[in-house]
Structure formats: structure tokens, C-alpha cells
C-alpha positions in Angstrom: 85.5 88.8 101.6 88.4 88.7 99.8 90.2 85.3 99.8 93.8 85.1 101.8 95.2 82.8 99.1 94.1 86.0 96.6 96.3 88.1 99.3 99.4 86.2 99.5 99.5 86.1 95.8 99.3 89.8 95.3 102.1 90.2 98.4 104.2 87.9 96.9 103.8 89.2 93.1 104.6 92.6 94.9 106.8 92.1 97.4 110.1 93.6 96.1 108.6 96.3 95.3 107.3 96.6 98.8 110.9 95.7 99.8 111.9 98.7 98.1 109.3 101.2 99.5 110.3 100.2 102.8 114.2 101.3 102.3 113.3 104.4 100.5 111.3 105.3 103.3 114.4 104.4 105.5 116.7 106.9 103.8 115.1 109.7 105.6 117.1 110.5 108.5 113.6 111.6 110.8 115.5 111.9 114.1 112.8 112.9 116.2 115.3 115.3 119.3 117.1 116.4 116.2 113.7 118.6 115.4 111.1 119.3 113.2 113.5 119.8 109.7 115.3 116.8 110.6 111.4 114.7 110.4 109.6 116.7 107.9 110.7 115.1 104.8 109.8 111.6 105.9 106.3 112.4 107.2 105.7 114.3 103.5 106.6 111.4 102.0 104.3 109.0 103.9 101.9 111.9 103.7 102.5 111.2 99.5 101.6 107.8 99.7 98.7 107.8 101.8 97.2 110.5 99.4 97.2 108.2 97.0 94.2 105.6 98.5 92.3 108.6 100.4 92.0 113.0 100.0 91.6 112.8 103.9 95.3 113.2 104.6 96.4 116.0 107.5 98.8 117.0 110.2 98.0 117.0 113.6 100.0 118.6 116.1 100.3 120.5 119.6 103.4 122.2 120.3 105.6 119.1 119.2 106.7 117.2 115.9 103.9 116.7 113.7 101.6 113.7 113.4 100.5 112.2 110.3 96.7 111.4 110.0 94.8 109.9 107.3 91.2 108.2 107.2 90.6 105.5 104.3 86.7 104.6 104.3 85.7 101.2 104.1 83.0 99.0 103.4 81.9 98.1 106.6 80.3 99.8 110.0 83.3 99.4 112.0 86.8 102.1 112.2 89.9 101.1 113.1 92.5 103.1 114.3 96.2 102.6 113.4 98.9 103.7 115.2 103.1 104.1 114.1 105.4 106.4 114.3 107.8 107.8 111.7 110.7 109.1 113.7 113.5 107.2 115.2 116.1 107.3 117.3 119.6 108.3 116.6 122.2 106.2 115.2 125.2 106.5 117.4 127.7 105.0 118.1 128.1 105.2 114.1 131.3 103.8 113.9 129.4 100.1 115.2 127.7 100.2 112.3 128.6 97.8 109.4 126.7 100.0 106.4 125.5 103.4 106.6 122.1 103.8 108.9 120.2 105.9 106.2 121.3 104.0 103.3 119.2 100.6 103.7 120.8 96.8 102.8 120.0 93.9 102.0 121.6 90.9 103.6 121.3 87.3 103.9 117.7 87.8 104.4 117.8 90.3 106.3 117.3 94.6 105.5 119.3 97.1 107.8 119.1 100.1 108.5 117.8 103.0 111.1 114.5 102.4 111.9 113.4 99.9 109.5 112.0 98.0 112.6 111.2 100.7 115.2 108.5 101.3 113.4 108.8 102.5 109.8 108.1 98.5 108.7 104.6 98.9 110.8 104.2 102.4 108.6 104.8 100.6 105.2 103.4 97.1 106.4 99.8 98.5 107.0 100.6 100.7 103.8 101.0 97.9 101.4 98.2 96.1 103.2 96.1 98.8 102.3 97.2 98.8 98.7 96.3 95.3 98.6 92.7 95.1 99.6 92.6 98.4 97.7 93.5 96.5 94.3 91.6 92.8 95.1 88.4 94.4 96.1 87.0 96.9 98.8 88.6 98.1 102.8 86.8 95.7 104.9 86.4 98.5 107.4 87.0 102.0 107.8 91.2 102.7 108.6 92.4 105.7 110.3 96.3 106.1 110.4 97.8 107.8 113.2 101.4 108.2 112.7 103.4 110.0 115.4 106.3 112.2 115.0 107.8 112.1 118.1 107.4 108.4 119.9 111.1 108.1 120.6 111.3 111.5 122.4 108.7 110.4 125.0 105.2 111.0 123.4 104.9 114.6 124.5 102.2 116.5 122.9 100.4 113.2 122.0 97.8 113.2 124.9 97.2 116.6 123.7 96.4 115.6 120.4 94.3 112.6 121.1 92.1 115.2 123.2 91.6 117.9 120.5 91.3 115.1 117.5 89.3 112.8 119.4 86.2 112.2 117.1 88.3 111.5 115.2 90.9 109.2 117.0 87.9 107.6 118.5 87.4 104.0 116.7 85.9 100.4 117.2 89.6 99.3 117.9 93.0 100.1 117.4 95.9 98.3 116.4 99.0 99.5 118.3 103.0 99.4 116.4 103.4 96.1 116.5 105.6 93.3 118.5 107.0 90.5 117.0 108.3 86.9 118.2 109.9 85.7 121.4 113.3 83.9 121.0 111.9 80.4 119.9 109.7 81.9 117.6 106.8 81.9 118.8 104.1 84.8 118.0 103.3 87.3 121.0 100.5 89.6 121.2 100.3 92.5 124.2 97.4 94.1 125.4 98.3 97.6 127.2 102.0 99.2 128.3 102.8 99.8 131.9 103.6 103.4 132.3 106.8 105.3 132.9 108.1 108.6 135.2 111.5 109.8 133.8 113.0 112.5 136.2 116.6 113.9 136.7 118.1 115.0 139.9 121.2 117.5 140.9 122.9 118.4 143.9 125.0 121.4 144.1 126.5 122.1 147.6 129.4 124.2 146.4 129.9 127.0 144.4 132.9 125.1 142.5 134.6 121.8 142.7 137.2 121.8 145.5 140.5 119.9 146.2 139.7 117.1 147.9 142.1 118.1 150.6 138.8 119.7 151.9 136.5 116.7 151.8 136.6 116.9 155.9 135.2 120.7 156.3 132.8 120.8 153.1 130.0 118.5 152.3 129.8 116.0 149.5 127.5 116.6 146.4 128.4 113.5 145.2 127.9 111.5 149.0 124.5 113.8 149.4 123.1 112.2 146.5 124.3 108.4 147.0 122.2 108.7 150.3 119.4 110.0 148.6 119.0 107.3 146.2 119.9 105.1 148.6 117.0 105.8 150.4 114.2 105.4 148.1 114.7 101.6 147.0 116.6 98.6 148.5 118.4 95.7 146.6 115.1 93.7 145.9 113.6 96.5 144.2 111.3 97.2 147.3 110.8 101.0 146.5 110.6 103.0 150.4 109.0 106.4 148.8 105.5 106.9 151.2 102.5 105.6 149.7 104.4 104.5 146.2 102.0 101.3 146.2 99.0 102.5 147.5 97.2 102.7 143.7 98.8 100.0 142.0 96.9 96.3 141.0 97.7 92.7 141.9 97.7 89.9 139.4 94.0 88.4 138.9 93.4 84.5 138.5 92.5 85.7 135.1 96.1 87.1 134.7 98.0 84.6 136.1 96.2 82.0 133.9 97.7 84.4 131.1 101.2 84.5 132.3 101.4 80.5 132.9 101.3 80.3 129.3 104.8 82.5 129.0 107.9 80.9 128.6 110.4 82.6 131.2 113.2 81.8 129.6 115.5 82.3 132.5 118.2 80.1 131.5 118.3 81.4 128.2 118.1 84.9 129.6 121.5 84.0 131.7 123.4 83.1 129.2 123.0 85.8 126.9 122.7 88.8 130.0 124.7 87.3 132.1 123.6 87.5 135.8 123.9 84.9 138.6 120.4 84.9 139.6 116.9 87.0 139.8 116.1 89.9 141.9 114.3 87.9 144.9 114.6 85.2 143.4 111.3 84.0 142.0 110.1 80.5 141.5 109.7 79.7 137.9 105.8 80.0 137.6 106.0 84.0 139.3 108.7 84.9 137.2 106.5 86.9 134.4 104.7 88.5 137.1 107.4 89.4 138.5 108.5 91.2 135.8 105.4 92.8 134.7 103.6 93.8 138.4 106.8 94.5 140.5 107.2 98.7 139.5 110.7 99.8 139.5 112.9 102.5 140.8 115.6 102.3 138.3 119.6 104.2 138.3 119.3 104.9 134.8 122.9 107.1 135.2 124.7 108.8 137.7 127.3 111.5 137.2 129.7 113.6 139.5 133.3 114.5 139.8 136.3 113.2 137.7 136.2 109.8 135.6 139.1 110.0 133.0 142.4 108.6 132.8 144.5 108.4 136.0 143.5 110.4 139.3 142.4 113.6 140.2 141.5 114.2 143.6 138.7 116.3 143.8 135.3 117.4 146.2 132.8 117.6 143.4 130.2 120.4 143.8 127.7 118.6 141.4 126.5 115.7 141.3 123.3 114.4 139.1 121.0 111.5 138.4 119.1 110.1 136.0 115.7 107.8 137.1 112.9 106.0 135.8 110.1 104.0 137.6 108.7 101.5 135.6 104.7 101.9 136.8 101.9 99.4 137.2 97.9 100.0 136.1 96.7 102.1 137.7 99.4 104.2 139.3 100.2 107.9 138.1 103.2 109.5 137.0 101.9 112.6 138.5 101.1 111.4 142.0 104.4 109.4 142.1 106.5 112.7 141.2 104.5 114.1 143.9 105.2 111.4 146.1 109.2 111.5 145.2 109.1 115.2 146.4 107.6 114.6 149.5 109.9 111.5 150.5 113.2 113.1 149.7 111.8 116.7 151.9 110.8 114.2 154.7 114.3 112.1 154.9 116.1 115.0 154.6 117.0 115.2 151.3 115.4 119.0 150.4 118.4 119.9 148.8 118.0 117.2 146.1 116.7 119.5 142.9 114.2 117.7 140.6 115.0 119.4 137.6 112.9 117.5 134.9 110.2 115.1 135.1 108.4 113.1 132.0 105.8 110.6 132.7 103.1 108.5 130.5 100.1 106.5 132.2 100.2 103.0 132.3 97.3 101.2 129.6 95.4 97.4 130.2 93.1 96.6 127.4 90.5 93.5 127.1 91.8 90.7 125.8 88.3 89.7 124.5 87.9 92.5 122.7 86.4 92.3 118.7 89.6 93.5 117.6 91.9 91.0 119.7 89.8 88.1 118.6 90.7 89.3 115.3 94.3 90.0 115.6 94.0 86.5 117.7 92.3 84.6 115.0 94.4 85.8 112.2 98.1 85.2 113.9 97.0 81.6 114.5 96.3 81.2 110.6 99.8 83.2 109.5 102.0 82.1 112.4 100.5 79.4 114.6 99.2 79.6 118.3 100.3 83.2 120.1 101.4 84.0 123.4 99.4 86.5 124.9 100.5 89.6 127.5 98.4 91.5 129.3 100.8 93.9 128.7 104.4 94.3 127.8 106.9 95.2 130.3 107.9 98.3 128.6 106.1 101.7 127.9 104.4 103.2 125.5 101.8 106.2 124.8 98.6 104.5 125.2 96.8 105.4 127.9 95.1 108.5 125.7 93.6 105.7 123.5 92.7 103.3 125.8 91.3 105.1 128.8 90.4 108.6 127.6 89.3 107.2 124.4 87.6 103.9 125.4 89.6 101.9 122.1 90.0 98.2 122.9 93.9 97.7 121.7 95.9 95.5 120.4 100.3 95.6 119.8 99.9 92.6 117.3 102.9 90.2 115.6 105.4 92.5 113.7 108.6 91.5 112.6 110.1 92.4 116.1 113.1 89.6 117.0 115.3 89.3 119.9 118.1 90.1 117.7 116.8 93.2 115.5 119.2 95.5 117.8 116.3 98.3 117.7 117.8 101.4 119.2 121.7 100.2 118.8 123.6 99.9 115.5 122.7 97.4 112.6 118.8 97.8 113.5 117.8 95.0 111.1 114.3 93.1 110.1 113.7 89.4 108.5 112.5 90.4 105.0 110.2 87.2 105.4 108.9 89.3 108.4 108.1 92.0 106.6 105.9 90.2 104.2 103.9 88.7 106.5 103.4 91.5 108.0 101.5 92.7 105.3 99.6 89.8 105.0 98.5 89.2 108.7 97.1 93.2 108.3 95.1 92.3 105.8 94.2 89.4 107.3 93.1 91.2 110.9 91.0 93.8 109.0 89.2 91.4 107.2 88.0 89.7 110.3 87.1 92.7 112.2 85.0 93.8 109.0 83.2 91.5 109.0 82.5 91.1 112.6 
């Protein structure tokens, strides 16, 4: 086993070169909904330096961008599945950034630029990590490296993929694109996703708009689909579609000893968002399961008639919406889309067009899992005691791995902050981060090899 004080050394004898992999890789503009030209170049160049630690480097795909996948043998029994994504999201508004997206800096400690933490520091993190075990001694364990082409566009062919590749997606454990710290500091860990459905709705009830002179003879797009919305949630978030909770699970002791361990934050939460108090109000100790097993029916947008400068008077005959339900293990995006159809026929609302639906499964993983008593053992070393999820209160594609698969998984510490801005402008990291990184990877495998 290879000593950590042997690993830090090389990571800090190393590390601006590192520092300097990282932003080359974050000069590729791979804009996942800009296509497959716009992504290529990066995932060739990660293809590049994967090739150099293993000749097992190929593209997966399945009607959507390309995945990356290479498989580095190791010393050990065990296989351990990596997964990142390459593509990011784009970069406007670009006149709120303060340097170029694709042209990475360094500042104050801190390196900005598109992606460099959602995920292309996970990419180069586990990388480097490799290089480093590489160059000290022998892999621990057996790494396969799954990186995605096209997380930030929803996933789409990636159950696909996991299906037709899944000897060899199939592993001992996986460790998911990883989290980061809460806004004290401390480490956090997650243990499965809760799932999403993403649909869009129009209502057309004329064959143009009209002057609103007319708003008492013709019906209202626009007042058609208020109702409709109206009717499938309440204030509280209590959602009214038929049967919408009939699949989903309750809290166990087991999780609510979990999430007693959270910090809520609430205070700190209000003064940063902004809002008087929760939704129902919960008492401090529910306020994490609140958050994580209370599905949602969220407005995400809603658009009809005029909204520029001045007035207009006008009888839109359009009027559209934008959803998404935030789903608990073990409902379905399927059967919930299903469900949505058959509440807005039965209240009346048939004239309500769905006209696009994405969805990805919700995921829970074992927290006593080999690999999260790894991940587990070798955060408290790096960063001190973690706080652990069952799952984070966002979405993410691992229900493939998880369920179809079987792969206990683990979203480990990262260099994720409350302040890294992912998805808006100035997307920044901690350099410090960064490093560590590296070194809690190679920390993780070593323990799960040897296991």
C-alpha cells in the first residue's frame, strides 16, 4: 500500500502542473445543447490522456453526445467505476463575467472559468490521482472511467448506454461526480439523487392573438392555463394530481438518525435567499426531511401575451409552461407523466397540450457499502468528520447504476462550495480544493483495494 505522506508529496511536487492540465482542459468550449462539434475536441483530449495509463480507451454512445470510457487494471480483485462528465453548460449572461469563460484564471486562490467545477475538476482530479499511484507504485484496484457527454442536457441516451455496456459498467462500486462542502466547511457525502420529470405545456385557444377588447366573447389562453396549474398543487406544495404519492417512501428511523446530523442552516439560508419563513413551516429537526422527502410540483416558467415596455392590451392565443417535479425513491417519471395526463383530462383541462416530457429515476444507495466505508474513512483523514445524505436534494442520472446495475454509490467531497456559482458566470474552484481532491482519490482507492 502505498504511503499517503508518499502521495501528498508527489501532489504537491506536481501540483502546478496539475493546475495547468486542469485550465487547458477548460479552454474547450464542450457545450453539450450546442452539439456534437461543439464537445468533440474536449472528449479527444481527455480521450489523449487517458491513453496514456491504459490501450482500453473507447466511445460509447446511443443516439446522443458521446461518452468517454476507459478501464485501467489494477492490482487488486475489486473494479471501480468512475463517473464525470465533460460537457458543460453555457456561459450566458457573458457580459457577468469578469474574464473570459474559456480562457481559465487564476485568482486569489481561486481558478475561474466554465466548467472548471461542474465537473471537469472531478475529470482531471481522478486523472492525476491515477498518474500518481501510477508513478509510486501499482492501481490498488481495477478503475473504469465513465465520462458523459451530455449530463447538462438531461442524461438522455445514458440509460441506454449503461444497458448495452453493462459488463462493462458493472463494478464493486462506483464513485459518482463529486460534492463538496457545506457553508461552514464541513465535508458532505450523498448516497443516491432523487429523480426528476421535466415537461412543458401550451394552450392555444385562438388562431391569433386578439385585442383585448374581445376578452368577454373569446376564452383566455393565458386564464386556461393559470387554472390548470392552479389545480395540480397548493401553496404548501401539497401536489392534488390522483395517486401522485401512492409509490413514494417515508423517512426510516435509520434516516432520520442521518438527517439529525445536518445542519439546516435556516437562518443562514434567510439571509442570503431572502424569504420570510419555510413552506409549512417546519420545526427545526424536520427541516432536511422536509427538503429531501416532500416531492415538488415546481413553476419553473410561464409565458403568454405581451411583457415589454409600457402596455399593450392584448387576448393572448398562447400561453405556455415550463414544470418540474422533484421525485422521491421509488416514484417514476413515467407513471407520474401518466398521472399528469390523466388529472388535467379529468379536471377539465384536455385542452392543456403536453408537448415535451424528460424524466430520470430517482437512486438510494447503502451507506454501508465497501465503497462508502472507503470514501467515509478517507474524508475523515483529508477533511475531518463528514456529513452524510441519503441523498441530495437534486437530480442526477443514477438510477442505471444503482438499480439496473446493482453498484453501491458514492457522490464523495469535491471542491463543490456554496459560492462556486456552478451554472452562472465566474464558475470558480479553491485551487486548495483541487489538490485534495486528488489526494482524497487516491486515498479512497487505496482503501477499497485493499478491502
Amino acid at each position: 500500500m502505498i504511503s499517503t505522506s508518499a502521495v501528498d508529496s508527489y501532489v504537491e511536487k506536481n501540483s502546478s502542473r496539475f493546475v495547468d492540465d486542469l485550465m487547458e482542459l477548460c479552454t474547450f468550449p464542450s457545450i453539450s445543447n450546442h452539439g456534437l462539434d461543439a464537445v468533440k475536441p474536449a472528449r479527444d483530449w481527455v480521450a489523449g490522456r487517458l491513453a496514456r495509463f491504459t490501450d482500453r480507451v473507447e466511445t460509447m454512445e446511443a443516439g446522443g453526445m458521446p461518452a468517454l470510457y476507459a478501464e485501467v487494471p489494477g492490482a487488486g480483485k475489486r473494479k471501480l467505476l468512475l463517473y464525470e462528465h465533460y460537457d458543460v453548460q453555457p456561459v450566458d449572461p457573458l457580459d457577468l463575467w469578469d474574464s473570459q469563460p474559456f480562457e481559465p484564471v487564476q485568482k486569489d486562490g481561486k481558478l475561474y472559468a466554465r466548467g472548471v467545477a461542474d465537473d471537469k475538476a472531478d475529470v482531471m482530479a481522478r486523472i492525476h490521482a491515477l498518474e500518481t499511484l501510477k508513478s509510486l507504485g501499482e492501481i490498488p484496484v481495477t478503475l473504469r472511467f465513465f465520462v458523459e457527454g451530455e449530463e447538462e442536457i438531461g442524461s438522455k441516451s445514458f440509460d441506454k448506454i449503461a444497458h448495452a455496456h453493462a459488463g462493462k459498467l458493472r463494478a464493486d462500486g462506483c464513485l459518482w461526480e463529486s460534492g463538496g462542502f457545506d457553508s461552514a466547511g464541513r465535508p458532505t457525502m450523498f448516497f443516491g439523487a432523487r429523480g426528476l420529470l421535466y415537461v412543458q405545456l401550451r394552450v392555444r385557444l385562438l388562431a391569433f392573438d386578439q385585442h383585448s377588447g374581445f376578452a368577454s366573447l373569446y376564452p383566455s389562453a393565458a386564464a386556461y392555463l393559470i387554472a390548470a396549474l392552479a389545480s395540480l398543487r397548493d401553496e404548501d406544495m401539497n401536489i392534488r394530481i390522483e395517486g401522485f404519492y401512492d409509490d413514494m417512501v417515508k423517512a426510516t428511523d435509520a434516516d432520520r438518525r442521518m438527517l439529525a446530523k445536518i445542519d439546516p442552516e435556516v437562518e443562514e439560508r434567510r439571509k442570503l435567499v431572502g424569504f420570510e419563513k419555510l413552506m409549512r413551516d417546519p420545526p427545526p429537526d424536520r427541516v432536511i426531511e422536509q427538503l429531501l422527502f416532500t416531492p415538488t410540483c415546481n413553476f419553473a416558467g410561464v409565458t403568454t401575451g405581451y411583457q415589454g415596455p409600457g402596455s399593450k392590451t392584448v387576448l393572448p392565443a398562447e400561453a405556455t409552461a415550463k414544470l418540474d417535479f422533484r421525485l422521491i425513491p421509488n416514484q417514476d417519471p413515467t407513471d407520474i407523466l401518466a398521472k399528469l395526463r390523466r388529472h388535467l383530462d379529468l379536471h377539465g383541462f384536455d385542452k392543456v397540450e403536453i408537448v415535451s416530457a424528460d424524466g430520470e429515476k430517482p437512486a438510494r444507495s447503502d451507506p454501508e457499502s465497501a465503497i462508502a466505508k472507503a470514501t467515509i474513512a478517507g474524508v475523515k483523514e483529508l477533511h475531518g468528520e463528514p456529513v452524510l445524505w441519503p441523498f441530495m436534494h437534486a437530480t442526477g442520472p443514477m438510477h442505471p447504476v444503482v438499480s439496473d446495475l446493482g453498484v453501491p454509490t458514492v457522490m464523495p467531497v469535491g471542491v463543490g462550495r456554496p459560492d462556486n456559482r456552478i451554472h452562472a458566470p465566474n464558475e470558480n474552484i479553491r485551487v486548495s480544493d483541487y489538490l485534495n481532491t486528488v489526494r482524497l482519490m487516491c486515498r479512497v482507492w487505496e482503501r477499497f483495494g485493499a478491502g
